[in-house]
N, C-alpha and C positions, 0 to 999 in steps of 0.2 A: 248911254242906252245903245244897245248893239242893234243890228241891222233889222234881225229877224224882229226883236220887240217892239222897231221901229213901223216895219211892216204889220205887225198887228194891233200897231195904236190908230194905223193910218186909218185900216180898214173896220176897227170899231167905230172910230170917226164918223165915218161913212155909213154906219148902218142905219136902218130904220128906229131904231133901238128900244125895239118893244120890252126887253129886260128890264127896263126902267119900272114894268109893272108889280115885277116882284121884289124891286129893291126898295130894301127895309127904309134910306135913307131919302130915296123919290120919296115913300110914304111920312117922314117927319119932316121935309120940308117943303114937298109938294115945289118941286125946284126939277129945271133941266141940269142945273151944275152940279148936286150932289150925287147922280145918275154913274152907273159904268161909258155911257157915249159922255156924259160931258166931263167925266176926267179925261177920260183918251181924246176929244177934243184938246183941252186944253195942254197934253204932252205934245198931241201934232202939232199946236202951234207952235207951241216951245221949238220944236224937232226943225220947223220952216222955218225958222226966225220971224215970223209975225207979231207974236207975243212971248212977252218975258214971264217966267212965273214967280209972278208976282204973290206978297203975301195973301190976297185973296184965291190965290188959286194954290198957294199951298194950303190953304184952309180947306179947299175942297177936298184937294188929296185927304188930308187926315180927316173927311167923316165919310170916309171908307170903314164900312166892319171887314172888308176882308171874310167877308161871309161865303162867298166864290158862288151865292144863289144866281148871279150871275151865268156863270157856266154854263150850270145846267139850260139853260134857254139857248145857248150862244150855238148855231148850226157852225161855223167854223172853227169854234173849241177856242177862243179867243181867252185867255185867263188874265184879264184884264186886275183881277184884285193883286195876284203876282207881279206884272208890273208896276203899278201904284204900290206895292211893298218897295220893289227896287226903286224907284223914284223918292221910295223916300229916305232908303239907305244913302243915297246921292245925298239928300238933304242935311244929313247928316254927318258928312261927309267933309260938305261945303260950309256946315256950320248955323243952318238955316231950320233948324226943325223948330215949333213952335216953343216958347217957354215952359206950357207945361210937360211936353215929354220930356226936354231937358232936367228939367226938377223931377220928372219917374227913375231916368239914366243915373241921376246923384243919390236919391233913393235905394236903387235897387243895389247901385256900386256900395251902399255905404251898409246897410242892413240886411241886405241877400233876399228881397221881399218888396213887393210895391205898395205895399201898406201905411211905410213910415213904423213898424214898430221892431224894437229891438229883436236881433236874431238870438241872442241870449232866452226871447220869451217862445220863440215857435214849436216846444212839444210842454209847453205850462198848461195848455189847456185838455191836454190829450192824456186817458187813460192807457199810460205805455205800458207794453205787453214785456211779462219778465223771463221769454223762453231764452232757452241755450241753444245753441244751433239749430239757428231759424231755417226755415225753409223758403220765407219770400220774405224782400226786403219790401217795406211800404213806402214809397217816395210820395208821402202825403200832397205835397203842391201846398201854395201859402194860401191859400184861398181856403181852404180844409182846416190849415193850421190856426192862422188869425182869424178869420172869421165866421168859416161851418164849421164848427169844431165835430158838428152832431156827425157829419158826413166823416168825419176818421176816426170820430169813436165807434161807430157803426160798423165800419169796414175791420178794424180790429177786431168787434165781438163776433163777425160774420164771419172772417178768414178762421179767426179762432174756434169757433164752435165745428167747421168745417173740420178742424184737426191739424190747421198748420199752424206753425210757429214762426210768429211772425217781428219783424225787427225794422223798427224807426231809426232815424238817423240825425245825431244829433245835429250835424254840420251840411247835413243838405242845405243846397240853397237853391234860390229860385229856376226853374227850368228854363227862366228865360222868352219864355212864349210870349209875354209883351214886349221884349226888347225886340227881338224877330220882325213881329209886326209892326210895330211904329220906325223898323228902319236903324236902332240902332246896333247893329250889327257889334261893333267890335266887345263895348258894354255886355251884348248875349256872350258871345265866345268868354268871354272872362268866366261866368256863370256855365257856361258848359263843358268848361275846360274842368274848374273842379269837382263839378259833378260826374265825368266820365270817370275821372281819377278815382274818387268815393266809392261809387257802385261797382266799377271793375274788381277794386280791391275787397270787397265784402264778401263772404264765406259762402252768404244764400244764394241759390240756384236761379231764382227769380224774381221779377220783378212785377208790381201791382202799383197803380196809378189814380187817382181819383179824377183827375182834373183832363180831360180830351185835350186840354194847351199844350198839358205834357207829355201826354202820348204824342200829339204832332213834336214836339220837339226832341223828341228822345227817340222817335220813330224816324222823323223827317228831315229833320232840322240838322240836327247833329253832325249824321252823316253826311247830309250834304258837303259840311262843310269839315270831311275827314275824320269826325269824331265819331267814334265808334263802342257800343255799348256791347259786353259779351254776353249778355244772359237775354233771355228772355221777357218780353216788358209787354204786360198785357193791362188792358183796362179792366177797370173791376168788375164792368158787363161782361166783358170778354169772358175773366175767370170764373164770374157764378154761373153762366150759360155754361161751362164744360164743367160744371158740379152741381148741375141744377138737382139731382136726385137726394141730394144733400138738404134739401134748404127746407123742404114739408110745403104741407097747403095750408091756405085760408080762405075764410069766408068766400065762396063764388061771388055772392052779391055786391061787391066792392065794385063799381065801376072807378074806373082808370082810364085816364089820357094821357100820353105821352109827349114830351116833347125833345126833337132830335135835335143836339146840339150840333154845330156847324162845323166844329174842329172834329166831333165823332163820325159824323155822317157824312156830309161832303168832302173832308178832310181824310179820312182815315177808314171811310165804307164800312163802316159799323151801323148796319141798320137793324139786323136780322135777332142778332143776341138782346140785345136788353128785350125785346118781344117775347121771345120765348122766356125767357126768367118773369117777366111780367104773368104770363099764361101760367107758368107751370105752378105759382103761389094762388093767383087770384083764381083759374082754373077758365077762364076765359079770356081771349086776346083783348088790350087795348081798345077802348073807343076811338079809332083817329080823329085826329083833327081834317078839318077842309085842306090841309098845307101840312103835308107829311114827309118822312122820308125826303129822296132827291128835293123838294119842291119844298121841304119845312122853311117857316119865316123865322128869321132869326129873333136871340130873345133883346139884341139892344147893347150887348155888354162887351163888345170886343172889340179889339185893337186899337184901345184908348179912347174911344167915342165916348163910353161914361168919363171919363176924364175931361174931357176937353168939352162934351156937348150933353152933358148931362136931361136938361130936359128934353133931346130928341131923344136919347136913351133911354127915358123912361115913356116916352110916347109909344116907343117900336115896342116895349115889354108890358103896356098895360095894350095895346092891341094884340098880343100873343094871347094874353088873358082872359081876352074875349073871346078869340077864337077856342081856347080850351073850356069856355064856360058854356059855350054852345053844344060842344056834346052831352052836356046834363050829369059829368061826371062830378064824382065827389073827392078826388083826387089827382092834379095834377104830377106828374114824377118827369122828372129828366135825369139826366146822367152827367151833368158839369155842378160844381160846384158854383163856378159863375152864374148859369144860368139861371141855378137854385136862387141864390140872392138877389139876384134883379128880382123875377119874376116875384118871388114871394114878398118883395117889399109893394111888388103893383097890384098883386092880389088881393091883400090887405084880407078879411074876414069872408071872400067870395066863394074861396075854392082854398084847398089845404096844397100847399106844396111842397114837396118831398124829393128825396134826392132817389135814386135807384135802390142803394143799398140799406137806405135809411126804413127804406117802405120792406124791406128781408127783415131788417133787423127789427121791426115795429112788429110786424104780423107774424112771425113766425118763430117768434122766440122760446115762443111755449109749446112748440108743436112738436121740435124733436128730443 
């Protein structure tokens, strides 16, 4: 750990650390050590020779979501979920990451996918589109492919109805954005290396995304680390917000809540678009939540938390569910395909959840 992240593990240390109020992981274990002060605690000791970190405090580190709701509260700008990434690239490094991210890293190495299922099956579920010189390639994300399939059928009949021609890839593999996050760095690069290679080399001009993991990684990620994408690579808020005149209207009366995923919005400042695509079908904005925008609570589902801490993951996403049930609306919608499945397994019969494009393709199919 370098000087500067040393300096600001110190002084998170140090804080009051009222942040603690809107982390997702204070609220599932009602604990000071799953907090952003009691991991940077626990690095400073590391940092002064006090304490070793030990496998209880690698524990802490990984029930991080890496949700950075943190930040936003933080008056010195302290990015504390960034450091706890590197610490646990270190971890990894050293040979120390928990068993089960190890078993994700042999996963993902082996199948291109953190599902465990063969890459041989990732477009068997997908109504592939049979255009000649497509216009945007779809880098579905495996989360779309194995298991929202609704989410990249939709996106196919939406781009498509829109007029372009659109092309899947057989040999895509995972974007990588849990390897990133759980720290194993070299395993991501493997996965990014042949994906840069795939999409540079393809004919279409651009790129469309379902999953906000892989916008941050094809956006953020990549390049960080020298790898470089030439076209253009938008989320699929992004591209029906600048075709919104395309998409038609529906029923006003549909109340709507939204909820902002953490890779889209904190991540990657995507707040603006999916709202207006929301307005311009239903004909009236979103009902917010109490915890929107900057300040949205996360759904529970990222950077291996459901992996490793399953029932706090689903506590953080059946209290999201709440809060969406409070504004009296009859449809929740987000924009991740992650947070689509958490949420809708805690929702259960309460409230309908939907993914962005799914609620275009649902409502507006018969309109133009």
């Amino acid at each position: 750990m370098n000087d500067e992240m040393a300096s600001d593990v110190r002084m998170c240390a140090a804080c009051p650390k009222m942040c603690r109020h809107v982390c997702p992981t204070f609220f599932a274990w009602r604990s000071d050590a799953p907090t952003p002060h009691g991991r940077a605690l626990l690095l400073h000791q590391e940092i002064k020779g006090v304490r070793e970190l030990d496998e209880r405090a690698i524990q802490v580190l990984y029930q991080c979501l890496e949700c950075s709701h943190c930040l936003t509260w933080c008056k010195p700008e302290i990015d504390i979920a960034s450091i706890v990434e590197s610490r646990r690239t270190e971890l990894a490094e050293e040979g120390r990451q928990p068993t089960a991210i190890k078993d994700l890293v042999s996963i993902v190495r082996s199948n291109h996918n953190p599902f465990d299922e063969p890459h041989s099956k990732r477009l068997e579920k997908l109504e592939l589109p049979t255009s000649k010189n497509p216009d945007i390639v779809y880098f579905t994300g495996c989360t779309s492919a194995y298991q929202e399939e609704e989410i990249a059928n939709s996106t196919i009949n939406v781009l498509s109805r829109l007029g372009f021609k659109v092309a899947l890839l057989e040999d895509e593999w995972c974007c990588a954005s849990p390897l990133f996050r759980t720290g194993s760095l070299e395993a991501a690069l493997e996965q990014a290396n042949h994906n840069v290679e795939i999409l540079n080399a393809h004919s279409a001009e651009k790129i469309v995304v379902s999953c906000p993991g892989c916008l941050r990684a094809l956006t953020i990620d990549y390049p960080k680390h020298g790898l470089e994408i030439t076209k253009p690579i938008y989320h699929i808020s992004q591209f029906l917000d600048m075709h919104r005149d395309g998409l038609g209207e529906t029923d006003p009366s549909i109340q709507v809540t939204y909820h902002d995923p953490c890779h889209l919005g904190r991540h990657c400042n995507v707040y603006d678009e999916p709202r207006r695509v929301i307005e311009s079908i239903s004909g009236i904005p979103p009902s917010e939540m109490e915890r929107n925008r900057e300040n949205a609570m996360c759904c529970g589902n990222g950077a291996g938390l459901r992996l490793m801490y399953p029932d706090a993951s689903k506590k953080i996403g059946r209290e999201r569910i709440e809060q969406a049930l409070r504004t009296g609306s009859k449809l929740l919608l987000s924009t991740c395909p992650f947070c689509k499945n958490l949420l809708k397994q805690q929702a259960g019969d309460e409230i309908e959840v939907l993914d962005l494009v799914e609620f275009v393709d649902k409502y507006t199919k018969d309109v133009n």
